[in-house]
VEXDREN-2710 file (C-alpha; in Angstrom, 1 decimal):
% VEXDREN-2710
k/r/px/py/pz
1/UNK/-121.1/106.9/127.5
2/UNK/-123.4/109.8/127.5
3/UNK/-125.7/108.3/130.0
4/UNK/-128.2/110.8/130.2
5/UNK/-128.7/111.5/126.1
6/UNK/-128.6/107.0/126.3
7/UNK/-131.6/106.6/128.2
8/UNK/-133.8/107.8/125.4
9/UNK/-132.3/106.2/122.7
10/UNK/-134.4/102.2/122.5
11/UNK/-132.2/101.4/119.6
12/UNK/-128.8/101.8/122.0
13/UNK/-130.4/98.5/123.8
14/UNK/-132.1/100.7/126.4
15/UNK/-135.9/99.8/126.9
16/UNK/-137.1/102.0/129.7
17/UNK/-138.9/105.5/129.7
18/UNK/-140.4/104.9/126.1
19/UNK/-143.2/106.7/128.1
20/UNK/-140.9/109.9/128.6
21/UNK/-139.9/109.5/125.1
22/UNK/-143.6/110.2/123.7
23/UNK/-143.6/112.6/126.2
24/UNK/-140.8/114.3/124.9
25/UNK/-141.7/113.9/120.9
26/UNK/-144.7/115.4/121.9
27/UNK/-143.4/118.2/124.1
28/UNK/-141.3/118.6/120.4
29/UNK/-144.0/119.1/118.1
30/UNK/-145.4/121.6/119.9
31/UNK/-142.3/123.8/121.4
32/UNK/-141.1/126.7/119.7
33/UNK/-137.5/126.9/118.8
34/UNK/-135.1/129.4/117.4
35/UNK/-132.2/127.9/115.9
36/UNK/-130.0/130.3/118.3
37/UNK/-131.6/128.4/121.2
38/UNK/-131.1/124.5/119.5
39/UNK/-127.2/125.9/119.0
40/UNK/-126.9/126.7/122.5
41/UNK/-127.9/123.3/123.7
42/UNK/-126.0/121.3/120.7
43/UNK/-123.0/123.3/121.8
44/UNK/-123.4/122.5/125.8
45/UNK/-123.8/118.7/125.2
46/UNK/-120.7/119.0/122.8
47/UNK/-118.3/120.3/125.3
48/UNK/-120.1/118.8/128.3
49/UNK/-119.9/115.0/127.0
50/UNK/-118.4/114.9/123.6
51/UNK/-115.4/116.8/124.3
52/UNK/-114.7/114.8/127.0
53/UNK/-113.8/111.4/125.0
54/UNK/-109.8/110.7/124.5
55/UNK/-110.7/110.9/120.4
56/UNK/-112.2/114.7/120.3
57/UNK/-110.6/116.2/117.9
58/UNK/-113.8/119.3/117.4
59/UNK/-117.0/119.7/116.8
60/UNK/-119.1/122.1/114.1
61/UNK/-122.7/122.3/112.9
62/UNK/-123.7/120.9/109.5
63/UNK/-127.2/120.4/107.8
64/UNK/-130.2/122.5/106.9
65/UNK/-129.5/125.1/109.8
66/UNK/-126.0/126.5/109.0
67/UNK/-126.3/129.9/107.6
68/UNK/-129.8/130.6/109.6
69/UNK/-130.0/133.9/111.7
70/UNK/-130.2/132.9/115.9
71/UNK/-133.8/134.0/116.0
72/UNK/-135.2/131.8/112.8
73/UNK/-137.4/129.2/114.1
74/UNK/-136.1/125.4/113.9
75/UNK/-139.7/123.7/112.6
76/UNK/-140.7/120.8/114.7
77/UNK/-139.9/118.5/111.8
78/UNK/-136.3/119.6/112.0
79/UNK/-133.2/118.7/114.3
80/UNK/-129.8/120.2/114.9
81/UNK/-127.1/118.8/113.5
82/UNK/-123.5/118.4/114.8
83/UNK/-120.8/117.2/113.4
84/UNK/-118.2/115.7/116.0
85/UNK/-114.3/115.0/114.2
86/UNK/-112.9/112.3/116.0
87/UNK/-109.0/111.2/115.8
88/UNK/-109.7/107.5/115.0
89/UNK/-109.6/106.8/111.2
90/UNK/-112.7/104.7/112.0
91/UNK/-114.9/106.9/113.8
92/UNK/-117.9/105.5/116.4
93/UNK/-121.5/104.3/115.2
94/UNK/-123.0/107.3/114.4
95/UNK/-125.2/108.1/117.5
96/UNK/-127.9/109.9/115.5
97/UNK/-131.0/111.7/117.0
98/UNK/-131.8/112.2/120.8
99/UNK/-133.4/115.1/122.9
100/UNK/-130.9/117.3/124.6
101/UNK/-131.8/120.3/126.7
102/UNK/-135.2/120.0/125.0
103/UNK/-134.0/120.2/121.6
104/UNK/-133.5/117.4/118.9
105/UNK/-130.1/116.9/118.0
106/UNK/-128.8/114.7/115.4
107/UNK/-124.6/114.0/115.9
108/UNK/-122.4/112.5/113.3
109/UNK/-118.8/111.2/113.7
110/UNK/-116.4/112.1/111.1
111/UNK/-112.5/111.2/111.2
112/UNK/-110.5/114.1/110.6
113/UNK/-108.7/112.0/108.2
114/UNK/-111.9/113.2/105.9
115/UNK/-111.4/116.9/106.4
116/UNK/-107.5/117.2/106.3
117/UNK/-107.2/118.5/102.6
118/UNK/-109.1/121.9/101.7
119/UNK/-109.3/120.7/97.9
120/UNK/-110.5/117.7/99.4
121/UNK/-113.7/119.6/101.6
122/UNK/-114.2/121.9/99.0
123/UNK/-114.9/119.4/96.4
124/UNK/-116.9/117.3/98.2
125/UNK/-121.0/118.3/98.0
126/UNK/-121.8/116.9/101.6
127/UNK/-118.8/118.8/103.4
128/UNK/-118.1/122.2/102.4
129/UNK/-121.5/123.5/102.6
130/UNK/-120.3/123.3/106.2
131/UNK/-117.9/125.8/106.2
132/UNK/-119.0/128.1/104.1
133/UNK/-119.9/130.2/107.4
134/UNK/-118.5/130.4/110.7
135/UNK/-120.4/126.4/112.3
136/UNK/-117.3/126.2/114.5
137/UNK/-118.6/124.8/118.1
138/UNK/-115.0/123.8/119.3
139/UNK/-111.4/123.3/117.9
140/UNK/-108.8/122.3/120.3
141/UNK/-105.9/122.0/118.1
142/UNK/-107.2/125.0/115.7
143/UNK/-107.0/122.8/112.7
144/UNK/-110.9/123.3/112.0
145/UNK/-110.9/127.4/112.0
146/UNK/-107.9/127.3/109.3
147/UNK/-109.9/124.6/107.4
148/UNK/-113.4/127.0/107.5
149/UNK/-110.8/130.0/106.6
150/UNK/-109.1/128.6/103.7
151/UNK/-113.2/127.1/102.4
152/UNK/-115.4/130.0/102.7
153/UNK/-113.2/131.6/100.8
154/UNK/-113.3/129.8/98.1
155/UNK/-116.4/127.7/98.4
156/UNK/-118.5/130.0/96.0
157/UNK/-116.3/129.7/93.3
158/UNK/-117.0/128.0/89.7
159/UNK/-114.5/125.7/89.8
160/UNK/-115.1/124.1/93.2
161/UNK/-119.3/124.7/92.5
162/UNK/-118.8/122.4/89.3
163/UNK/-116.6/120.1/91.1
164/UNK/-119.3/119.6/93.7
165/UNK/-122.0/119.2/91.1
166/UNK/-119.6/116.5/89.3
167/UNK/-119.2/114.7/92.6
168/UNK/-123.0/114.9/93.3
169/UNK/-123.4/113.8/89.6
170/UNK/-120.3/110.8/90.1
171/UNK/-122.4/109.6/93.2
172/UNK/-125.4/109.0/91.0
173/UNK/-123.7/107.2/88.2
174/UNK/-121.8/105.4/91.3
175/UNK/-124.6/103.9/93.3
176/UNK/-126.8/103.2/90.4
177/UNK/-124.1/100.8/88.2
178/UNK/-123.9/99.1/91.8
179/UNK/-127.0/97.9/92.7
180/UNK/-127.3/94.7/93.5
181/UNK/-130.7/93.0/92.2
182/UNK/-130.7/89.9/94.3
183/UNK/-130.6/92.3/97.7
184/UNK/-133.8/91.4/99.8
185/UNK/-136.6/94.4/98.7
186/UNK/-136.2/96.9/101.3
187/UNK/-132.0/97.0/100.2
188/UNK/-132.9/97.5/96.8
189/UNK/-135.4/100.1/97.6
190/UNK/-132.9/101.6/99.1
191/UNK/-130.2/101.5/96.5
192/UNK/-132.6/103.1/94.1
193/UNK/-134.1/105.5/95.6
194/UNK/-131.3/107.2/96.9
195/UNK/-128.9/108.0/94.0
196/UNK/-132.0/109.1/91.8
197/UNK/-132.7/111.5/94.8
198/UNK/-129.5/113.0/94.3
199/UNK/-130.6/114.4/91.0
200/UNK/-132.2/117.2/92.8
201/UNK/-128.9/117.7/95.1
202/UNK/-126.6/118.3/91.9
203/UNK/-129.0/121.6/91.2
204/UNK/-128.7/122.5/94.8
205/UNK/-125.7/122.7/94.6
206/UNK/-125.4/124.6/91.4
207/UNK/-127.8/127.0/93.0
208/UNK/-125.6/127.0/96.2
209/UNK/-128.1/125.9/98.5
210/UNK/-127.7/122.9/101.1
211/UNK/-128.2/119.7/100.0
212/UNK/-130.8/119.0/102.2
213/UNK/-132.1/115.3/102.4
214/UNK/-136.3/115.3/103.6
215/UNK/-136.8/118.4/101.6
216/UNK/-135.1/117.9/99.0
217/UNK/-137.7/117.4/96.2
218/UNK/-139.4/120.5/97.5
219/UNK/-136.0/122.7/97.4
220/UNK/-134.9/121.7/94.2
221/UNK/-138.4/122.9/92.8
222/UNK/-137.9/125.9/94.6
223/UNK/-134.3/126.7/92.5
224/UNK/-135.9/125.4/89.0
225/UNK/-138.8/127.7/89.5
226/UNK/-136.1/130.6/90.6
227/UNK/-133.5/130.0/87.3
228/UNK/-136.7/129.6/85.2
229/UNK/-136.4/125.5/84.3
230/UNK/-139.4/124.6/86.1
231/UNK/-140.1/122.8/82.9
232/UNK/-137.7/120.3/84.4
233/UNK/-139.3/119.7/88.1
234/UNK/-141.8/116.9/86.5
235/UNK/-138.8/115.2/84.8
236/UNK/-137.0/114.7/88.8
237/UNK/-141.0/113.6/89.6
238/UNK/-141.2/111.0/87.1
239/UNK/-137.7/109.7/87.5
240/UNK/-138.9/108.7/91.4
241/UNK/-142.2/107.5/89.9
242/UNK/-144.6/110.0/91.8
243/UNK/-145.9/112.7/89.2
244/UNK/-149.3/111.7/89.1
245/UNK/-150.1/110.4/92.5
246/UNK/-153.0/112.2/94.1
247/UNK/-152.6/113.5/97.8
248/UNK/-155.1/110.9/98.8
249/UNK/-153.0/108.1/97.6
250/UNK/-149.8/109.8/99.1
251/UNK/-151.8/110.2/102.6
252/UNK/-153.1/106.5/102.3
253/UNK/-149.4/105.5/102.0
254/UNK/-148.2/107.7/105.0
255/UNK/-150.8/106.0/107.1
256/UNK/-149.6/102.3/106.7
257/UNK/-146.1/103.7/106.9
258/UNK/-147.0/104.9/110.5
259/UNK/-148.1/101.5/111.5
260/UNK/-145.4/99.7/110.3
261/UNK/-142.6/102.9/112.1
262/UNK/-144.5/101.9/115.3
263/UNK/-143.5/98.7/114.6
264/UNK/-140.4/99.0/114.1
265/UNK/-139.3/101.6/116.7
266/UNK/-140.7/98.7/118.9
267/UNK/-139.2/96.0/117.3
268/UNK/-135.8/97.8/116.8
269/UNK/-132.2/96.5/118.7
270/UNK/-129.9/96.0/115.6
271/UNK/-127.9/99.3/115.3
272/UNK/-127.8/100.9/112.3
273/UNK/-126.5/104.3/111.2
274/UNK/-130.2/105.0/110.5
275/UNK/-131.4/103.5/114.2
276/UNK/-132.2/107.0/115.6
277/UNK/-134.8/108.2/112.8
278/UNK/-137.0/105.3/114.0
279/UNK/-137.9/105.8/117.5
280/UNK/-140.7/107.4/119.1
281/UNK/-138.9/110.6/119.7
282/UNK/-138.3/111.1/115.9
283/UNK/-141.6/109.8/114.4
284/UNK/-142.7/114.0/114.7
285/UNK/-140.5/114.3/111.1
286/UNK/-141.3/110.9/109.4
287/UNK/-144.9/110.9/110.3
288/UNK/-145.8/114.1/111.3
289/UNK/-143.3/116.2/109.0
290/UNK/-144.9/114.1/106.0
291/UNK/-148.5/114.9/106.8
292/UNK/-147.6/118.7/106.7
293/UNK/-146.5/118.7/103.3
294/UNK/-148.9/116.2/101.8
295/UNK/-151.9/119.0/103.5
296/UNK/-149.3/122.3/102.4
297/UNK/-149.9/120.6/98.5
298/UNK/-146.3/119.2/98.7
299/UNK/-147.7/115.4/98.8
300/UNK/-145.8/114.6/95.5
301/UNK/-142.8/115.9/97.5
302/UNK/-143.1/113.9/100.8
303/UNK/-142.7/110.7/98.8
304/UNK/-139.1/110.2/99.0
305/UNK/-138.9/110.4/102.8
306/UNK/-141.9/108.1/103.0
307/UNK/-140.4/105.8/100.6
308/UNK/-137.2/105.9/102.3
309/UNK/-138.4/105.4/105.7
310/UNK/-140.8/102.4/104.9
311/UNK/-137.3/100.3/103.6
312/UNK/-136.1/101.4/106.6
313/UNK/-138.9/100.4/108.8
314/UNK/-138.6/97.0/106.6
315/UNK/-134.5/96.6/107.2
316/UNK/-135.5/96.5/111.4
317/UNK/-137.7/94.2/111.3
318/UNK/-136.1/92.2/108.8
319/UNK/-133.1/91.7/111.4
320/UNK/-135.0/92.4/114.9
321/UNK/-138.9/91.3/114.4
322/UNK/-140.6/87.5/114.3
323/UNK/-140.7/87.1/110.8
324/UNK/-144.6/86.7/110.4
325/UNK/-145.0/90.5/111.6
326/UNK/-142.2/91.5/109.3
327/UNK/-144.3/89.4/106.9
328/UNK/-148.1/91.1/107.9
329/UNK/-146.1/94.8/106.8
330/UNK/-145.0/93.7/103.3
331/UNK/-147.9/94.2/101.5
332/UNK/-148.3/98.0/102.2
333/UNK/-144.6/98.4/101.1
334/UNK/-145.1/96.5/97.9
335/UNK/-147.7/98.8/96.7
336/UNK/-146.3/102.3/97.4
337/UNK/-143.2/100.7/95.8
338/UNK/-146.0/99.6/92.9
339/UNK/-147.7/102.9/92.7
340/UNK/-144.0/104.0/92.0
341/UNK/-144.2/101.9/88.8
342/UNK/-141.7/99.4/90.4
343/UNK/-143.3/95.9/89.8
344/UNK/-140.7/93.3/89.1
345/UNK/-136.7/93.1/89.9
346/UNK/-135.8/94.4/86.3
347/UNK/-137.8/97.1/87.0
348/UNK/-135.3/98.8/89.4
349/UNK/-132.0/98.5/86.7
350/UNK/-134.6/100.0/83.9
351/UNK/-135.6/102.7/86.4
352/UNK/-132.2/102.9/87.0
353/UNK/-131.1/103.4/83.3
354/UNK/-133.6/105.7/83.2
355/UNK/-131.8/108.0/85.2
356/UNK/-128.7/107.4/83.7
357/UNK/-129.6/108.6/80.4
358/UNK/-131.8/111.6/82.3
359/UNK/-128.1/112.9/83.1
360/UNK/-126.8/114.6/80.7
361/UNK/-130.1/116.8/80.5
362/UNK/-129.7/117.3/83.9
363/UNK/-126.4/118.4/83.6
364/UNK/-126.9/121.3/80.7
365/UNK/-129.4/122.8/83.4
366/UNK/-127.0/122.8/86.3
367/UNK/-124.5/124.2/84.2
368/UNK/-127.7/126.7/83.1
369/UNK/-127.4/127.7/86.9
370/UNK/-123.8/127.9/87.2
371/UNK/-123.9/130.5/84.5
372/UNK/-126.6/132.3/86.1
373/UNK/-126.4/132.0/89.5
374/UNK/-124.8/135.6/90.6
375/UNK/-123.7/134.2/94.1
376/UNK/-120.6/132.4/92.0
377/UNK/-117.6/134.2/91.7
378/UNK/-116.3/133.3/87.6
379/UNK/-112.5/132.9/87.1
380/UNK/-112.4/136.1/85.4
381/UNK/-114.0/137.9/88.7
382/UNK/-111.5/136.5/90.6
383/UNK/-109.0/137.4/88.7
384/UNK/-109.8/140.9/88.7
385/UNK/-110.2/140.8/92.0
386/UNK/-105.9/139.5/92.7
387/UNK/-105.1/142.6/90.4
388/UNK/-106.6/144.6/92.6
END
């Protein structure tokens, strides 16, 4: 299936070209590319291989581009996202990232099962920023277009904005009473880090802004400083353990984490839903997308990703590399997980508690941005608005 996006993918069991895929990456990080141009070819490869599987059920963008004008430039750190709805109640693998057309596109399988109630979407934090705007690329049956109808019409309202912060918020508590101490390191990395990155989501979505996953640190500073609680940004910092790490000590990090992605993309045949962000043709965001920030002054906010990615990097080769490499990497991950202040197994549930107890503060600031935030539409507006 999908021969032509296949042979550039190493972790699909394909070995050859890696040569045209640093070719490519490269060709990437240079390029150009308005967003209009990266929708044209997400939409071609949708309805000129996706489309054609017995399970299509439609296809619409999603991510950090929906609600960009055509001619805003897609950096070279970013990819296009689609979102491909599938009949099967257990979609495919997800195929993840590969170069289309010359663009990076990133597509995610999601059963329709998942998008059938319009409570449902506009409650959930990860799906109805979606749909807020026309992302439509194809609807057969024309169940999507009524499902974007019924949403952006109610998307910006308080009582579906709360309920998205509450399921961002329900997440958090979620993962974090769940994790599972006698996990092998890179897991448990994982499990942490994650839901105590999803602080910073429940204030984007207060604010109405996309929950995006890199940038995430660096957006959510960006809508503190805008409401005027910037007095909470070093609260989020300290939670992931970075507020006073220096840009030299981030950059040091970065540059171990490079030679163990290498590694990895190399190493790498066990799918996972994460597969695609370790190959050659991605390392431009991991690596290169990382570099920018920690030289824009943003190091304290390209930890997460680097953080994230090393487990990653450490979950391949755990299942697909001769254990003495995985081995020679392991000290490089214990100490950005050190500098983080995570030096024992307990360290992760007090970090964790830590977070927990961080929530209700949390929470009297998003509501702080519900009440300010002009883009919501109050029950009383509304209201008003039916009488009229």
């Amino acid at each position: 299936m999908y021969e032509d996006v296949q042979k550039i993918l190493v972790v699909r069991g394909i070995h050859s070209a890696k040569h045209n895929e640093i070719k490519l990456s490269h060709k990437l990080q240079q390029a150009s590319v308005k967003v209009g141009s990266a929708r044209t070819a997400a939409a071609k490869w949708v309805m000129h291989h996706a489309s054609l599987e017995a399970y299509f059920h439609g296809a619409y963008f999603s991510g950090s581009t929906v609600g960009l004008p055509d001619d805003a430039e897609l950096s070279a750190a970013s990819d296009i996202d689609v979102v491909i709805v599938t009949t099967h109640a257990e979609p495919p693998l997800k195929l993840g990232k590969f170069i289309y057309d010359g663009i990076l596109v990133e597509a995610t399988y999601l059963s329709w099962n998942e998008l059938a109630s319009v409570d449902g979407v506009l409650a959930s934090y990860h799906l109805a920023g979606s749909f807020r705007v026309d992302s439509i690329i194809a609807d057969p049956t024309g169940q999507l277009r009524r499902l974007q109808t019924q949403v952006s019409r109610h998307f910006a309202e308080r009582v579906w904005v709360r309920r998205r912060c509450e399921n961002a918020r329900q997440k958090i508590e979620n993962a974090l009473q769940a994790i599972d101490t006698s996990a092998p390191l890179h897991d448990l990395v994982t499990s942490w880090l994650f839901p105590t990155g999803v602080t910073t989501h429940v204030l984007l979505v207060a604010a109405l802004r996309n929950p995006t996953v890199r940038l995430r640190y660096l957006a959510a500073r960006d809508v503190l400083t805008e409401y005027g609680h910037a007095d909470l940004y070093p609260d989020l910092l300290k939670l992931l353990g970075c507020a006073y790490l220096t840009p030299k000590r981030i950059e040091h990090h970065l540059a171990k984490l490079a030679l163990v992605y290498d590694a990895a993309a190399s190493a790498a045949k066990t799918p996972f839903f994460f597969s695609t962000d370790i190959t050659a043709t991605t390392r431009p965001i991991a690596i290169d997308g990382s570099r920018e920030l920690i030289r824009a002054g943003n190091h304290r906010e390209a930890v997460f990703w680097i953080v994230a990615t090393f487990a990653r990097c450490h979950k391949i080769l755990a299942a697909d590399a001769p254990p003495d490499l995985h081995r020679s990497f392991t000290p490089d991950f214990e100490a950005i997980i050190a500098d983080l202040g995570i030096t024992s197994t307990d360290s992760f549930i007090r970090r964790a508690e830590d977070v927990m107890q961080f929530l209700p503060k949390l929470w009297e600031t998003t509501e702080a941005i519900l009440f300010a935030n002009s883009g919501i539409e109050s029950e009383l507006r509304i209201s008003n608005a039916k009488k009229t």
